[in-house]
C-alpha positions in Angstrom: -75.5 180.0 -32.4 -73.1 179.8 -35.6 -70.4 182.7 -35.9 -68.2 182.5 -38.8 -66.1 184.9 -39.8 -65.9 184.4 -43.4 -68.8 186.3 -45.6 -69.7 183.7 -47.6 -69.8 180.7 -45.0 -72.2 183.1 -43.0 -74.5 184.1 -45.9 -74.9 180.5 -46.7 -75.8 179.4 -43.3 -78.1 181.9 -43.5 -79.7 181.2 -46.9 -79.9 177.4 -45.6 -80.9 178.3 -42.0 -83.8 180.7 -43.0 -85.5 177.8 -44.5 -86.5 176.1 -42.1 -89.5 177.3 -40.3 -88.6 176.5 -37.1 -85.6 178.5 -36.6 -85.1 182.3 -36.1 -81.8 183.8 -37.5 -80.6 187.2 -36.7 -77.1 188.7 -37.5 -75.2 191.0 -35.4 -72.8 193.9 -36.8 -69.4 192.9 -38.8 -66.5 193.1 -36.9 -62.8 192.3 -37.6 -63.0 191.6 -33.7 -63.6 188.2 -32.1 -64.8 190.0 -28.9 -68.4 190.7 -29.9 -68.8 187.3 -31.2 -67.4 185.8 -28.1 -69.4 188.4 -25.7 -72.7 186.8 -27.6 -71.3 183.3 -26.8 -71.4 184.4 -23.2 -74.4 185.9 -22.9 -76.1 183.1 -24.9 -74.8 181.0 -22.3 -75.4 183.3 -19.3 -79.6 182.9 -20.2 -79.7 179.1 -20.7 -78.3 178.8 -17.0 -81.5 180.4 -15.7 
């Protein structure tokens, strides 16, 4: 999981990231808010515990 907040860093990750054919990248709705960004953090982390 990358989170940036910064357009440009996150459009290049994405340009670079989308490349390779082994990884999936999907983008979540801009926020000035770190909450959603840490709420996907958690719930990332929530799943891998299974």
């Amino acid at each position: 999981m990358v989170v940036d907040d910064e357009a440009l860093v996150r459009s290049g990750f994405k340009l670079i990231l989308n490349a390779a054919e082994d990884i999936e990248v999907s983008t979540a709705p801009q926020t000035r808010s770190e909450r959603p960004a840490m709420a996907a953090v958690a719930w990332f982390r929530a799943g891998t515990r299974r």
